[in-house]
N, C-alpha and C positions, 0 to 999 in steps of 0.2 A: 489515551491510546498507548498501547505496550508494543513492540516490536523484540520478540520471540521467536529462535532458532529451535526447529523440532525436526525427529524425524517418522519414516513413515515404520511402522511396525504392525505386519500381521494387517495392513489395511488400514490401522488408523494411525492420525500423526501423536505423535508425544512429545510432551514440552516435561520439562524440570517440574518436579512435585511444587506446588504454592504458588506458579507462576500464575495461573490462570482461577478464576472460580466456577464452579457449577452455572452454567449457564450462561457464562460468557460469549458474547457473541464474536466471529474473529473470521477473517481474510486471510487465503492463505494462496501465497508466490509461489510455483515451485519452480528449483533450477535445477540446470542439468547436471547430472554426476560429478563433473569434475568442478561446478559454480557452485559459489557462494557468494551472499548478499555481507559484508560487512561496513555498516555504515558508523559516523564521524557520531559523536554524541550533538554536533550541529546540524550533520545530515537527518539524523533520528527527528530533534527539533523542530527542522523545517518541514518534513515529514508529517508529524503530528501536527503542524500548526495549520496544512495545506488540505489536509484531511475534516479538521473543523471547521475552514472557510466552506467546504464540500456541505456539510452537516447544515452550517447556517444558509446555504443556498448562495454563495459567494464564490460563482464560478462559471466559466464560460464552456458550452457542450460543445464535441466535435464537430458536429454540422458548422454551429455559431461560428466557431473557429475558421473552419474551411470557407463558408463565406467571408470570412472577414482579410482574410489570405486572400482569396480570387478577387475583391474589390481592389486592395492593394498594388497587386502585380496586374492590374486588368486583365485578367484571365475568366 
Protein backbone atom coordinates (compact mmCIF):
# COMPACT_ATOMS: atom_id res chain seq x y z
CA UNK A 1 0.00 0.00 0.00
CA UNK A 2 1.13 3.70 -1.05
CA UNK A 3 -0.32 6.57 0.70
CA UNK A 4 -0.55 9.56 -1.91
CA UNK A 5 -1.39 13.32 -1.84
CA UNK A 6 -3.41 14.31 -4.96
CA UNK A 7 -5.61 16.89 -6.04
CA UNK A 8 -9.00 17.30 -7.51
CA UNK A 9 -8.70 18.70 -11.15
CA UNK A 10 -11.61 19.12 -13.69
CA UNK A 11 -13.36 16.19 -11.57
CA UNK A 12 -10.69 13.81 -11.30
CA UNK A 13 -8.02 13.52 -8.72
CA UNK A 14 -4.18 13.66 -9.86
CA UNK A 15 -1.37 12.25 -8.16
CA UNK A 16 2.54 12.85 -9.54
CA UNK A 17 3.38 11.15 -12.88
CA UNK A 18 4.73 7.22 -11.89
CA UNK A 19 3.15 7.18 -8.67
CA UNK A 20 0.38 5.02 -9.48
CA UNK A 21 -0.08 2.21 -12.40
CA UNK A 22 -2.97 1.63 -14.80
CA UNK A 23 -5.22 -0.02 -12.91
CA UNK A 24 -4.45 0.45 -9.63
CA UNK A 25 -6.95 0.14 -7.27
CA UNK A 26 -7.01 3.16 -4.37
CA UNK A 27 -9.13 4.77 -1.50
CA UNK A 28 -9.45 8.14 -1.42
CA UNK A 29 -9.85 10.60 2.19
CA UNK A 30 -10.95 13.85 1.39
CA UNK A 31 -10.30 16.82 3.80
CA UNK A 32 -11.44 19.97 4.02
CA UNK A 33 -9.77 23.01 2.45
CA UNK A 34 -7.82 24.20 4.97
CA UNK A 35 -6.85 19.98 6.27
CA UNK A 36 -4.40 18.03 5.39
CA UNK A 37 -3.32 14.46 6.22
CA UNK A 38 0.44 14.38 7.09
CA UNK A 39 1.61 11.24 8.52
CA UNK A 40 5.07 10.12 10.47
CA UNK A 41 6.75 7.48 8.09
CA UNK A 42 5.65 5.18 11.37
CA UNK A 43 2.23 6.40 11.06
CA UNK A 44 2.21 5.44 7.23
CA UNK A 45 3.71 2.04 8.66
CA UNK A 46 1.20 1.19 10.92
CA UNK A 47 -1.25 2.31 8.46
CA UNK A 48 -0.22 -0.22 5.85
CA UNK A 49 0.27 -2.91 8.42
CA UNK A 50 -3.59 -2.37 9.81
CA UNK A 51 -4.75 -2.31 6.36
CA UNK A 52 -3.28 -6.09 5.62
CA UNK A 53 -4.46 -7.39 9.08
CA UNK A 54 -8.13 -5.99 7.27
CA UNK A 55 -7.18 -7.95 3.76
CA UNK A 56 -6.13 -11.25 5.87
CA UNK A 57 -9.53 -10.95 7.88
CA UNK A 58 -7.71 -9.84 11.05
CA UNK A 59 -10.08 -7.54 12.50
CA UNK A 60 -13.00 -6.81 14.59
CA UNK A 61 -16.35 -4.99 12.70
CA UNK A 62 -18.26 -2.20 14.32
CA UNK A 63 -21.20 -4.05 15.53
CA UNK A 64 -18.45 -6.72 17.15
CA UNK A 65 -17.08 -3.77 18.66
CA UNK A 66 -20.22 -2.17 20.12
CA UNK A 67 -21.20 -5.33 21.62
CA UNK A 68 -18.06 -5.93 23.09
CA UNK A 69 -18.12 -2.24 24.63
CA UNK A 70 -21.94 -2.74 25.99
CA UNK A 71 -20.81 -6.13 27.71
CA UNK A 72 -18.00 -4.25 29.35
CA UNK A 73 -19.69 -1.19 30.78
CA UNK A 74 -23.03 -3.38 31.15
CA UNK A 75 -24.80 -1.27 29.06
Amino acid sequence: MKVISGTVVGGKVEVPQGTLAEGDRVAIVATEPAESIQLTPEQEAELVAAVEDIRRGRYVDGQELLAELRKRTGG
